[in-house]
N, C-alpha and C positions, 0 to 999 in steps of 0.2 A: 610552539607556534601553531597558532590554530590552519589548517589546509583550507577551511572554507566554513561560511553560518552552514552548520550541521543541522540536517533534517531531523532526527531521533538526538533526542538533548543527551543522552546517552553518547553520542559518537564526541561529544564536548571533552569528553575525557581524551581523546585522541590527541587535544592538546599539547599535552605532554609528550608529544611522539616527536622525530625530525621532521620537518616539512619533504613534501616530495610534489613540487612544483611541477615535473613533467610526466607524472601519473596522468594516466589517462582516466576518464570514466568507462562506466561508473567506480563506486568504491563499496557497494552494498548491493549484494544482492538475494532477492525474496523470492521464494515458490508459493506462490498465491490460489488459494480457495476462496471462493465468495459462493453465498445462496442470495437469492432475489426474494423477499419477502412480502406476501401479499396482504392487505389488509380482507376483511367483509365485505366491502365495499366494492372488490376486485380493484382495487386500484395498488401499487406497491405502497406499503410502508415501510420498508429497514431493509439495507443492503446490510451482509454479516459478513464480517473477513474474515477468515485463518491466514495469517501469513508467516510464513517460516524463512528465518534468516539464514544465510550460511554461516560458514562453520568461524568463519575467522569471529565477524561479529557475537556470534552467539557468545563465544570461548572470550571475548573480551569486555565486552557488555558485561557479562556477570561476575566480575572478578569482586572478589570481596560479599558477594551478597548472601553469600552460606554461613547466615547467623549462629547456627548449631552447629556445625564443624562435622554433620555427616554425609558431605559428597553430594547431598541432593539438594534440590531448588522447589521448593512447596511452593503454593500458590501464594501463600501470605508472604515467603521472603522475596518473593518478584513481583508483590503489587507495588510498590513504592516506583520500583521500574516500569511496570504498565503506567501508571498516571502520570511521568513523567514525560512517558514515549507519546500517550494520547494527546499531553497539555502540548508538547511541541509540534505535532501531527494537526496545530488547529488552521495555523500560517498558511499550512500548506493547500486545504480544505481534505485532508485524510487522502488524497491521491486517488479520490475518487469524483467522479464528472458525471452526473444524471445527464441527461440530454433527451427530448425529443422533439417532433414538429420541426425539423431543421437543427436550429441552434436554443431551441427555448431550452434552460436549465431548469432540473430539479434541485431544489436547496434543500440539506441535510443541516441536521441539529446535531448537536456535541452526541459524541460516543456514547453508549450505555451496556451496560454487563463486560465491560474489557477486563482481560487477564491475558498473562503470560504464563507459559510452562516452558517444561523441560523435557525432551522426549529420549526415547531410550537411547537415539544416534549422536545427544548430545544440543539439538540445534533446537533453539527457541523460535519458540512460536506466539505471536501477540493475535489473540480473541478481542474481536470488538466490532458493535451493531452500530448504523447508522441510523437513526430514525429519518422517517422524511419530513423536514421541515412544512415545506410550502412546495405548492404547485406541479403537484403530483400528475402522473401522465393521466386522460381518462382511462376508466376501466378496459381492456383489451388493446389499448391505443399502443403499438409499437413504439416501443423506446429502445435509448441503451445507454450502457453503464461503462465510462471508460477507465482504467485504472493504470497511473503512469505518473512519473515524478518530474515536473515540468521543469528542472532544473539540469535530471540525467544522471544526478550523484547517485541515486537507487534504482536500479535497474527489479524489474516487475516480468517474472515468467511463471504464465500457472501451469497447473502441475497437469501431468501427462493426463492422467488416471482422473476421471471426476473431476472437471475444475470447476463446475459450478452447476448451480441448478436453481428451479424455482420451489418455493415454498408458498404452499395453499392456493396458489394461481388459480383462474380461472381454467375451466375445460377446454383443452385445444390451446394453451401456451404453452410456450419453453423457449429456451435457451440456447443459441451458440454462439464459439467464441469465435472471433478472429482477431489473430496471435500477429503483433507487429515483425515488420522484417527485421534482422539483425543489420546493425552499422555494416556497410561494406569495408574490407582493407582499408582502403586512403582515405574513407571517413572517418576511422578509427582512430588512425593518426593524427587526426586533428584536435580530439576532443581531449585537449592537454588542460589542465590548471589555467593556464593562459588564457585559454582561449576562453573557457566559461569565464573567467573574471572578467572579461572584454564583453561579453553579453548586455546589452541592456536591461536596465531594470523592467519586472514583467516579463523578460523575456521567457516563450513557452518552448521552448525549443524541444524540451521530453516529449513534447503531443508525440511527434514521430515514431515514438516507441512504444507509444497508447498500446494496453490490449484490450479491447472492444467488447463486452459483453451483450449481442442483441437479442432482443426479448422480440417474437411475435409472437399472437394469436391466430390459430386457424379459425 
């Protein structure tokens, strides 16, 4: 019995599992890297993720996909899983939100150079570039990049150490993050199977959990 339309077409295997109706969210969760990438022009061109799953995912995901029977995960036996992960990642717009000027959106184009690996701790990690579609910030123009799953099934924590930075930016830009609050106790409690099926469709309810990437210039 399926628990829910799964984010990563990947968790569709899950399938197969018992239902656990009063689980709570999330059920996935990532240590997230991103660079901010600038074009020539000083304007952004390509946000780039690292994002590393934990350990259940990881160890589950990859069952079956060690073609050569020696323990390890090449980059070729886990592409089939990267463009699968990407092509279901499109629904969602990759759990990433450009924004500046208020609410004006930046639009991002399909993924490009994505891959998955395997790291020595066991936990996969899916590589992949956003390019920027349309309507890019102007040059040094404060924006920011939020990264979060409006849904809540994937919970989004970057990583202590470096979680992001810019690339080729203009002089006197950069980066900091602000990190969403955690669910309180009795919010916790709430965020049963139930309760997200009772959600309305569209509903954004992750925003809450946004973690905010803002870009100034000095």
């Amino acid at each position: 019995m399926i628990l829910r339309r799964l984010v990563f077409a990947v968790l569709l295997l899950l399938s197969g599992l018992p239902a656990a109706p009063a689980q709570a969210h999330p059920h996935v969760w990532v240590t997230a890297r991103s660079e901010l990438i600038y074009g020539a022009d000083g304007r952004l061109a390509a946000v780039r993720h690292a994002w590393t799953f934990d350990e259940m995912f990881s160890s589950f995901s990859t069952q079956g996909l060690d073609a050569n029977g020696d323990g390890q995960f090449s980059r070729e036996e886990l592409q089939p899983l990267a463009e699968v992960n990407v092509t279901s990642l499109d629904e969602f717009k990759f759990f990433t939100f450009g924004k500046f000027d208020g609410d004006k959106r930046v639009s991002f184009a399909k993924p490009v150079d994505y891959w998955l690996e395997m790291g020595a701790d066991k936990l996969l990690t899916l590589h992949f570039t956003l390019p920027v579609k349309e309507n890019a910030p102007a040059a040094s123009q404060p924006f920011r990049v939020e990264v979060y799953d409006p849904t809540y099934f994937v919970a989004f924590e970057f990583a202590k150490e470096n979680p992001a930075k810019t690339v080729s930016a203009p002089t006197g830009c950069g980066v900091a993050l602000e990190r969403p609050k955690a669910p309180d106790p009795g919010q916790q409690k709430t965020l049963s199977e139930s309760f997200f099926t009772g959600l309305s469709p569209g509903s954004n309810f992750g925003a809450q959990f946004s973690n905010t990437l803002l870009v100034a210039c000095k």
